[in-house]
N, C-alpha and C positions, 0 to 999 in steps of 0.2 A: 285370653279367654279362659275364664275358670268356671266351672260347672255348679249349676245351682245344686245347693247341701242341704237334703230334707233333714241335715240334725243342727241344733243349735249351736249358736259358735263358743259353744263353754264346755267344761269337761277336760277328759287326758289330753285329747288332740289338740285343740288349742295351748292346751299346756307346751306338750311336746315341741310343736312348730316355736312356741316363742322360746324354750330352751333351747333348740337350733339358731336360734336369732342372737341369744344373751352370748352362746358359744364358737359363734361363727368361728372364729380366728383359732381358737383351740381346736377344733371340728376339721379344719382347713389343712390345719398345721400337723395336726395327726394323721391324714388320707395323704398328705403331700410324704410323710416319713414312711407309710404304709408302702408306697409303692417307690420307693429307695428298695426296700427289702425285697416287693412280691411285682413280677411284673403281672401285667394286666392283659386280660385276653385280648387278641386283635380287636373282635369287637361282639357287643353286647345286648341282648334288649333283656328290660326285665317288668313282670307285669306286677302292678300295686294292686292293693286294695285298701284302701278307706274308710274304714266303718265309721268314724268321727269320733272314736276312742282307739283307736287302733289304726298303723297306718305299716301298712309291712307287704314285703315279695311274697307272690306264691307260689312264682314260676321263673327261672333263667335259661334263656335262649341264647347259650353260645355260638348260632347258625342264624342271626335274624334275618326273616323273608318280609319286612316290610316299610324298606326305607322309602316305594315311594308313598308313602302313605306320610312321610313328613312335611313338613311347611317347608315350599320352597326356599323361603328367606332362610332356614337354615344351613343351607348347604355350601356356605364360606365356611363356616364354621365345621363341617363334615371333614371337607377339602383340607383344613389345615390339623385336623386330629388325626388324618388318615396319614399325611404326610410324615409325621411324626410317628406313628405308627409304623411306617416301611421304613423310616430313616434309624429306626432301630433294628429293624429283624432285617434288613438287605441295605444299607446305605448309598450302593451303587447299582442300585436297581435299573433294570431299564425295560424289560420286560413283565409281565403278571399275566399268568393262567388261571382265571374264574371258572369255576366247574360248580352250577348251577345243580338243582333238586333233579329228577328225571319226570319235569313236565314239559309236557309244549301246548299244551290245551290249558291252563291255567295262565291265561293274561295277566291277570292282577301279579303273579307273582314275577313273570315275566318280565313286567313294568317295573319290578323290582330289582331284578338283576341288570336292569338298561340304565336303571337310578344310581346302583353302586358301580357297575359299570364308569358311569361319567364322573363319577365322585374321584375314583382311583385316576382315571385317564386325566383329567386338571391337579393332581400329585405329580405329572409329571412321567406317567409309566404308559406301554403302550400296552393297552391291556387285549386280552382274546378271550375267548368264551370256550372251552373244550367240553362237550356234552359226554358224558358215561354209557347213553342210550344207544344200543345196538345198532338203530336204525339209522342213527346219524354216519350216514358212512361220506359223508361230502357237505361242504359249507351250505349252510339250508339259513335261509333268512325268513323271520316273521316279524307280520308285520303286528303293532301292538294297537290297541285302540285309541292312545295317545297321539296318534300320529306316526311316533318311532321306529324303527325294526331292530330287530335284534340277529344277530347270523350265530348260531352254534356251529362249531365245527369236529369232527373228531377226534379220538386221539391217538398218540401212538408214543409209544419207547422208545428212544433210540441211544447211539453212546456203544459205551463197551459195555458188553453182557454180564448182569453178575450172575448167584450161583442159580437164580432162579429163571434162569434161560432169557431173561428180560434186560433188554437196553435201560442203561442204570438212571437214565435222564427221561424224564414225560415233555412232550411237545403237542406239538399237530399235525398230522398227517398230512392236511392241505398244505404245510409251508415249514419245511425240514430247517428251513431258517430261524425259525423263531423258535429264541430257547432263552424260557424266565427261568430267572431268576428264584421266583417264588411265585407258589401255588395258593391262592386262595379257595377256602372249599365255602359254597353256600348249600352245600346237600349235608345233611345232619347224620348222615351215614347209618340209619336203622338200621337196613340189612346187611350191615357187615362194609368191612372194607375191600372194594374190588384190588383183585391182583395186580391193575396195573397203579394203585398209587404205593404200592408196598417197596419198601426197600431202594428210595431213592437216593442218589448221589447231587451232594452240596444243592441240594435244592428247597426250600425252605415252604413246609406244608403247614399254613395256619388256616384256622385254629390246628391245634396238633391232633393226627389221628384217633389219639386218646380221648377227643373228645366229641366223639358221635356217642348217639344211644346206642349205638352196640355194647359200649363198653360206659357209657358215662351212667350213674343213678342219681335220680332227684334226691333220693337218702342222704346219699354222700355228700352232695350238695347244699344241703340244708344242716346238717351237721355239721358244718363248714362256715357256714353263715349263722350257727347258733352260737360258733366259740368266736366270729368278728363280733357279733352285735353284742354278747357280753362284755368285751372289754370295750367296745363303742360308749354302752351305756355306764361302766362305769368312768369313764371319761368324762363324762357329760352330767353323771347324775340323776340317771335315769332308769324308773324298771325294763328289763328288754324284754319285755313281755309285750311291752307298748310298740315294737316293733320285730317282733320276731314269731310267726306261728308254730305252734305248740304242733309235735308230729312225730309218728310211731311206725315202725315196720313189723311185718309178720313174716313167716318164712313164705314158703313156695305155694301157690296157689293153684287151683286149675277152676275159672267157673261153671264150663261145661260141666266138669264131675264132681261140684260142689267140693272139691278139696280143700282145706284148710280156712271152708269159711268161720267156724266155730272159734279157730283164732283170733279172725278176724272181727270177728263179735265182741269177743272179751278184750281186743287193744281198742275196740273206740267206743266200748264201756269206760275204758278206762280213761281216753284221751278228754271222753267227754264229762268224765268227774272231775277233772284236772281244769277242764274250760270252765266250766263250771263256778268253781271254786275262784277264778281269776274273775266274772263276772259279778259275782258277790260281793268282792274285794272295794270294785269301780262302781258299786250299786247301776250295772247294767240289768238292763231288765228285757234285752234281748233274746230268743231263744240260740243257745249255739248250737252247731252242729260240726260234720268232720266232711271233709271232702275226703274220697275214694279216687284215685289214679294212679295211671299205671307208672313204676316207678323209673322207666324210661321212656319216651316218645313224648309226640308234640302233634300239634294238629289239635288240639281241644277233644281227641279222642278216648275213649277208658274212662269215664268220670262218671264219678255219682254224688250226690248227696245227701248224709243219711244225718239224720236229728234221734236217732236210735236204733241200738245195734239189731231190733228184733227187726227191720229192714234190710239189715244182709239176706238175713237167715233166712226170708222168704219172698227172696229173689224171685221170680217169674223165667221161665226158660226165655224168653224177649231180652228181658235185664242182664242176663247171665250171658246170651249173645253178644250182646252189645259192649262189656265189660270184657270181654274173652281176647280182643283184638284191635289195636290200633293201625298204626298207618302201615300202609304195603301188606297189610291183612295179618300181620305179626303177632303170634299170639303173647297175652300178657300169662307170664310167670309170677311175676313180684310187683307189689303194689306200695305203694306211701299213703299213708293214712296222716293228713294234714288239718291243724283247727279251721273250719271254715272263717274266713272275714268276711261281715257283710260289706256291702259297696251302698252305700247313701252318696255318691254322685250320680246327677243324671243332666244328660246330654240332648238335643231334641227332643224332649218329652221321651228318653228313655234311661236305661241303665245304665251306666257308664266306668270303665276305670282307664286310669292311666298306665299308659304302657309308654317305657324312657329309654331312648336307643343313646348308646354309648360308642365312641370307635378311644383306642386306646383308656386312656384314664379321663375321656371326658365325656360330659354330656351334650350331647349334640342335635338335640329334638326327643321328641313323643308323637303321641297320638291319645285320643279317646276309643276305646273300645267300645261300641254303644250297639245297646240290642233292646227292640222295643217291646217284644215278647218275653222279656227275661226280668226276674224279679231279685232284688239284692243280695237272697242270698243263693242265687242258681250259676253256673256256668256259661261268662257272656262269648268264649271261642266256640261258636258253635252258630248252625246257617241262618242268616238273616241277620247276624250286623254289621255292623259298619263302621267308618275311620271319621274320625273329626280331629286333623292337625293340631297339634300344638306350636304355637311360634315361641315360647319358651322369650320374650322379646327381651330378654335378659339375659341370657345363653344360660340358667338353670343355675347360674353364678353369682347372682348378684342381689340378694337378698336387700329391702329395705327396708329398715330398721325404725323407721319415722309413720310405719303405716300397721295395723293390724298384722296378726299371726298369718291370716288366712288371706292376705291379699293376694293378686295373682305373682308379684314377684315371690313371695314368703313361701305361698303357697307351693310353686314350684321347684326350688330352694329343698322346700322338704323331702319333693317326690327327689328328687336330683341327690339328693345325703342318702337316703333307704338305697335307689340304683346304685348307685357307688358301693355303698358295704354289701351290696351281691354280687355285686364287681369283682370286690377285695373275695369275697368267698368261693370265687369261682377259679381266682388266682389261687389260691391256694387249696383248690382243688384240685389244678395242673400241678400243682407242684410234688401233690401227692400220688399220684402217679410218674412221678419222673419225667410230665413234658412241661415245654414251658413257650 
């Protein structure tokens, strides 16, 4: 299923998809050499956007919370990317500690963690669930609205002590038996990393500590994925402009005390002479703008959208709230200032983008992002949308070459090449901190 496109099937994008197609086997053959060098995160979502001259990331979720929102039919395919996945980081795995967000009132996500749950458990591993939350002090089973239940249970150290008075090995409290191998984290670690995942012994914590928003930035990230999709595009032959958003940092901000907006004025002055000048280029005759978010956290929290700077500058004390704090009520310090792309897909008569879940170096389903309230060029992570599976009925592999750019294999193909090289930039993101 691919999503009706209010723009015409002519222009960069069309271009683009079918230089994906002329280049497939060089395309192929370069991401297969890529990750010889750079290993790849356990696993990945990353969301697209579309414009129909423009097809690029504008967010990567090294913690994704929404595999069940994939097409079931994909999940052979989960199974044997995941397996690959442990048969590198543990080969003699037999156990996995899953340590879930700190919700129990959130079903949807729930149903998520019961989805990767069963994914890892048909790898072959006996997996548990160890909750962080205080209250969990005894195995507590919920029931999910699928039918499902899910049991958290909690945790504990045990082993010989190192120097931080803690058992050097993480377990379960319920069951002094069970000792993985490897830790799986699906909490994106905002507030910090708790004491007891600190300073373990032979026990393998993916993704790596290093990569919560405590310590990770979208900056970093994107900076990262400006010097892949450079040498991508000249691979290929291609401006990387056509896939990579334009995007600026300021220093320290505070919105309550209007600190440092006047920075922030003059970088997307500046970012948006820069779009600008790219739009005149492709005789786009769209207006651009810059999205405003915080340059760590998730949740579709911190964001705004300005089409000119003199919209910082007089913020509303409402605005200024709302910008002030993302998830767990964590105030934002530092922001990314990113080109906006508009999204010309829609999904049920609404907005739509593609969002491409990856486990090692493969692509393993999507979903549509779809929000009926929301207008192409606004923030569709935010209340009242909703998920439309993707079957990718091709595994996102298998491009064909006898059909239009924009058909649904082609099409997907392309979302599946842009997810990869944030893939590849997010590995070498870990690398730049020293975990991997």
């Amino acid at each position: 299923m691919v999503p009706h496109l209010a723009t015409a099937l002519t222009g960069p994008l069309l271009t683009l998809e079918r230089r994906f197609l002329d280049n497939e086997t060089a395309i192929e053959r370069w991401l297969r050499g890529q990750w010889l060098e750079h290993a790849p995160p356990f696993y990945c979502s990353v969301d697209l956007r579309n414009s129909g001259f423009k097809l690029a990331p504008v967010d990567t979720n090294l913690f994704p919370g929404g595999f069940n929102n994939l097409d079931p039919a994909m999940l052979p395919l989960c199974v044997q990317a995941a397996m690959s996945a442990i048969e590198k980081l543990c080969p003699e795995a037999k156990n996995l500690l899953l340590i879930p967000e700190n919700h129990t009132r959130n079903q949807y996500y729930l149903m998520n963690v019961a989805r990767l749950a069963a994914i890892l458990h048909h790898t072959g591993l006996n997996v548990r669930i160890g909750s962080l939350l205080p209250e969990i002090d005894r195995p507590t089973t919920l029931a999910l609205p699928d039918g499902q239940s899910l049991t958290l249970e909690p945790l504990r150290r045990f082993g010989s002590t190192g120097d931080d008075g803690l058992g050097r090995r993480l377990g379960l409290a319920s069951d002094p038996s069970f000792d993985p191998c490897a830790i799986l984290l699906n909490n994106d670690l905002s507030a910090g990393v708790p004491a007891i995942l600190e300073n373990l012994h032979e026990q393998f914590v993916i993704p790596p500590l290093a990569a919560g928003w405590h310590a990770r930035r979208k900056s970093q990230h994107f900076a990262a994925y400006r010097r892949v999709a450079r040498e991508f595009a000249a691979l290929i032959g291609i401006d990387p402009w056509l896939i990579d958003p334009e995007f600026a940092v300021c220093g320290k901000i505070d919105f309550q005390q209007r600190a440092g907006i006047e920075c922030l004025a003059e970088n997307i002055d500046k970012l948006l002479h820069h779009i600008r000048a790219k739009y005149t280029e492709y005789g786009i005759t769209a207006t651009p703008f810059v999205v405003v978010k915080a340059d760590a956290g998730t949740y579709g929290m911190g964001i705004m959208m300005v089409k000119d700077a003199s919209e910082v500058r007089e913020l509303s004390r409402r605005q200024r709230n709302k910008m002030a704090v993302v998830k767990e009520g964590l105030p934002v310090s530092e922001v990314i200032l990113q080109e906006g792309v508009p999204t010309f897909e829609s999904v049920d008569e609404g907005v739509a983008e593609p969002v491409v879940y990856m486990i090692d170096r493969y692509v393993v389903g999507g979903f549509y992002r779809v929000h009926t309230q929301r207008g192409p060029d606004e923030n569709l992570n935010a209340p009242g949308m909703h998920f439309k599976p993707l079957a990718f009925e091709t595994g996102c592999s298998l491009p064909d070459t006898t059909q239009n750019p924009d058909a649904p294999p082609n099409r997907f193909y392309a979302y599946g090449v842009v997810g990869r090289l944030a893939l590849l930039a997010a590995a070498h993101e870990l690398e730049e901190t020293g975990e991997t």
